[in-house]
C-alpha positions as CSV (number, residue, x, y, z in Angstrom):
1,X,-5.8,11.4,2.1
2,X,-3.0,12.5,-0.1
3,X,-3.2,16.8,-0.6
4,X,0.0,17.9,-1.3
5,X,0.6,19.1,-5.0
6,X,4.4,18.2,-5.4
7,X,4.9,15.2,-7.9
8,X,6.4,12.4,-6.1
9,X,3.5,13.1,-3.4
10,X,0.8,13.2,-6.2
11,X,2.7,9.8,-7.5
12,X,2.7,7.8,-4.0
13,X,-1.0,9.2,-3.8
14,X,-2.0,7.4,-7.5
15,X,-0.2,4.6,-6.3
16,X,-1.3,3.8,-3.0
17,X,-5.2,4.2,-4.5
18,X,-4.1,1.7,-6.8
19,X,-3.2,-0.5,-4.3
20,X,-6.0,0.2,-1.7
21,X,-8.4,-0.8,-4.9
22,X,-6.6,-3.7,-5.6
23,X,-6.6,-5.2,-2.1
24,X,-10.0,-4.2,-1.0
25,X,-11.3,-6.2,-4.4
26,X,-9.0,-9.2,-3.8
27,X,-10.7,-9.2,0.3
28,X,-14.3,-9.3,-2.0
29,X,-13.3,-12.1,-3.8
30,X,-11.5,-14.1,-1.1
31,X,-14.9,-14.0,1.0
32,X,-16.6,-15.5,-1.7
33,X,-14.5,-17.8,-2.7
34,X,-15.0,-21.9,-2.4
35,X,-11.9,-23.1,-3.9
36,X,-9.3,-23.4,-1.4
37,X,-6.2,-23.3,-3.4
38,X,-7.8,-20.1,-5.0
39,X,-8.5,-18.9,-1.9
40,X,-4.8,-19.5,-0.4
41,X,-3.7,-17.4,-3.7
42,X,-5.8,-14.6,-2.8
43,X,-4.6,-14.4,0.9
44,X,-0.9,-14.4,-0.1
45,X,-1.6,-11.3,-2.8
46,X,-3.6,-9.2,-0.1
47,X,-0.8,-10.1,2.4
48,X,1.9,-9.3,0.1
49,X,-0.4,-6.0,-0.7
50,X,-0.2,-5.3,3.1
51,X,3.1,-6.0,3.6
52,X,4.4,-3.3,1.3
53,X,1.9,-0.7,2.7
54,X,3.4,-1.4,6.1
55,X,7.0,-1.2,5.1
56,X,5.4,2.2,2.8
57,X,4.4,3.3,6.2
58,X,7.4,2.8,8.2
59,X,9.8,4.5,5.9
60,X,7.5,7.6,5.8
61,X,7.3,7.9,10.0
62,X,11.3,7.3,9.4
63,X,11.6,10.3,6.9
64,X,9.5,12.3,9.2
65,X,11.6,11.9,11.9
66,X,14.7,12.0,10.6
67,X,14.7,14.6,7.9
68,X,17.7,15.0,5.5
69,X,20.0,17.6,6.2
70,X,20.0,21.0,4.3
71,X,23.1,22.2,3.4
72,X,24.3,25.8,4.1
């Protein structure tokens, strides 16, 4: 959960509820789904959902480890 106040934080925060909304719906609807085709749509969007949560993730453990330098 997302409880730091600076804007870019409060940003990522708005944006990754976005997204968690919007993949957890699209998981509703794929399990209900009979049509195949939509079906196959549905799996590429959550993947591609996914996808850019894990990349979100890997630059952040990146940043963390590797913080910019502070100049003098």
């Amino acid at each position: 959960m997302c409880n730091l106040p600076a804007l870019p934080e409060v940003w990522r925060c708005a944006t990754e509820n976005k997204t968690k909304e919007r993949w957890l719906a699209l998981c509703e609807q794929a399990a209900n789904e009979q049509d195949t085709a939509k079906l196959y749509t549905l799996v590429q969007e959550i993947n591609r959902l996914l996808e850019e949560k894990r990349s979100r993730l890997n630059r952040d453990r990146e940043a963390q480890r590797n913080p910019p330098a502070t100049l003098p």
